[in-house]
C-alpha positions as CSV (number, residue, x, y, z in Angstrom):
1,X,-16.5,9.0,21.7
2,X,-15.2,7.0,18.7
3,X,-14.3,8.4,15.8
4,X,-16.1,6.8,12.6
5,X,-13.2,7.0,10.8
6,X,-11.6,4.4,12.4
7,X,-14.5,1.6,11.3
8,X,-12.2,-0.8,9.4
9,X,-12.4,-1.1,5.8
10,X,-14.4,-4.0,4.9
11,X,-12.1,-4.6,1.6
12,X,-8.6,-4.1,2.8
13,X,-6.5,-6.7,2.1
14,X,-4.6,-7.9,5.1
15,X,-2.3,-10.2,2.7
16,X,-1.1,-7.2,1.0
17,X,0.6,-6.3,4.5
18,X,2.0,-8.9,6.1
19,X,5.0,-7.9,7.8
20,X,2.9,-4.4,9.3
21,X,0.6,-7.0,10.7
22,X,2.7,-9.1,11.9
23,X,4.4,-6.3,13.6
24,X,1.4,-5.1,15.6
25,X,0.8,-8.7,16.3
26,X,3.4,-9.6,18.1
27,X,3.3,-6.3,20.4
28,X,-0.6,-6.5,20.5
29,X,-0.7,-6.9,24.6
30,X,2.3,-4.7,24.9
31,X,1.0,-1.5,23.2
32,X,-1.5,1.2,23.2
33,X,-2.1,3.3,20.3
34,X,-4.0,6.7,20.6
35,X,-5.9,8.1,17.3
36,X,-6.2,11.7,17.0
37,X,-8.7,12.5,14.0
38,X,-11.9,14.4,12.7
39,X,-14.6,12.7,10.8
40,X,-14.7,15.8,8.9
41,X,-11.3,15.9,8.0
42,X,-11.0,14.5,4.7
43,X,-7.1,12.8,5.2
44,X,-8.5,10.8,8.1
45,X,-11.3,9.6,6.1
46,X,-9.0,8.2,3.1
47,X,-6.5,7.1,5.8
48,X,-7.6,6.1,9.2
49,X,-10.7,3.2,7.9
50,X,-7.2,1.0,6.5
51,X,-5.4,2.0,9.6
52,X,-8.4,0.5,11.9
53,X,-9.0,-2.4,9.3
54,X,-5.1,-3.0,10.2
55,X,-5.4,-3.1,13.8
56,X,-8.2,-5.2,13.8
57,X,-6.9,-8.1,11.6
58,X,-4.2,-7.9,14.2
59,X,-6.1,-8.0,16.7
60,X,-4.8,-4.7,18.6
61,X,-7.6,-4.0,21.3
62,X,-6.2,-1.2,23.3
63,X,-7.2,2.0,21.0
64,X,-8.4,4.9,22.0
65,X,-9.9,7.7,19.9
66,X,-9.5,11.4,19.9
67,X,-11.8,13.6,18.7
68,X,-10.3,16.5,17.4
69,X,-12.0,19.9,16.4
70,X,-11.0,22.6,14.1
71,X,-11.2,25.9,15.1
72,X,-11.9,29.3,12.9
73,X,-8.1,30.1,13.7
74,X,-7.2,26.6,12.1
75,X,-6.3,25.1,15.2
76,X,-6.7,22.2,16.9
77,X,-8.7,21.0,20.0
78,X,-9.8,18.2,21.2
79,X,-9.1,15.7,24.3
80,X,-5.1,15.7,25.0
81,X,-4.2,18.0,22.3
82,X,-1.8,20.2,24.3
83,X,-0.4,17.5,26.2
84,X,1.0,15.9,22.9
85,X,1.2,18.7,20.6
86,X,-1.0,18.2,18.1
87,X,-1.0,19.8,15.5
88,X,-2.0,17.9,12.2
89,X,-4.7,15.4,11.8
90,X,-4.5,12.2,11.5
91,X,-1.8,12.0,14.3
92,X,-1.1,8.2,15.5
93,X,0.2,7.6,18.7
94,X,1.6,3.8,20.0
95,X,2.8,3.7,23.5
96,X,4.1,1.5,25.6
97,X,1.1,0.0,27.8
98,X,3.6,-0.5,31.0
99,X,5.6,3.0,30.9
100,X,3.5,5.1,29.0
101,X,7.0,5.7,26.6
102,X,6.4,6.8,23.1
103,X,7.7,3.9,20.9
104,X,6.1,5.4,17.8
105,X,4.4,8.5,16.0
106,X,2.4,9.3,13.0
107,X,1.6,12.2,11.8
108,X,-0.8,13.6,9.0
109,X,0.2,11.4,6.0
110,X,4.1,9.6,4.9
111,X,4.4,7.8,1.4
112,X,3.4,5.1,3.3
113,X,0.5,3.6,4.6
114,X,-0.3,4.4,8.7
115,X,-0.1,0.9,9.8
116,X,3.2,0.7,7.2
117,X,5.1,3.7,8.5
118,X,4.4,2.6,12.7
119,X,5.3,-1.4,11.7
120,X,8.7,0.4,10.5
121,X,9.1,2.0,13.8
122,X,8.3,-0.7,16.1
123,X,9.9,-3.3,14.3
């Protein structure tokens, strides 16, 4: 399942960030980046539509979406939740695509753009 969220934002300007697209450019074959987020949660839908208008002007194709539910406790659940402790929504993931290492992590919201804050990392 996808998560609407991530449609990108049809007036984000790719200009504005250059050098965080350029960054996912240049590792677009070598990454994958996982998206942990609830169309009902309202920080994923102010952040993640820039964050999948990002991706796509660099033309990152390996994404995958998860899902994520809130229970009456608070807590999360969803697809792979446990596995990599999350917690807080929206939660970015990039990996490797070869090893399956963790190269960089977002998580619930920085001072920073997503896209801005995981360039940083990679770069």
């Amino acid at each position: 399942m996808e998560l609407e969220t991530m449609r990108p934002n049809p007036v984000w300007d790719a200009e504005s960030y250059d050098d965080a697209v350029a960054t996912f450019e240049a590792r677009a074959d070598d990454i994958v980046v996982k998206v942990w987020g609830g169309d009902w949660c309202k920080d994923c839908r102010s952040q993640l539509p820039d964050f999948g208008a990002a991706l796509d002007a660099a033309g990152i194709e390996n994404v995958e979406h998860y899902p994520v539910e809130k229970e009456d406790d608070g807590s999360k659940t969803g697809p792979n939740v446990e596995e990599y402790g999350i917690e807080l929504i929206p939660t970015v993931v990039v990996e490797d695509a070869e090893t399956g290492e963790e190269l960089a992590r977002f998580v619930e919201e920085e001072d920073v753009p997503i896209a801005v804050y995981l360039a940083e990392q990679l770069a």
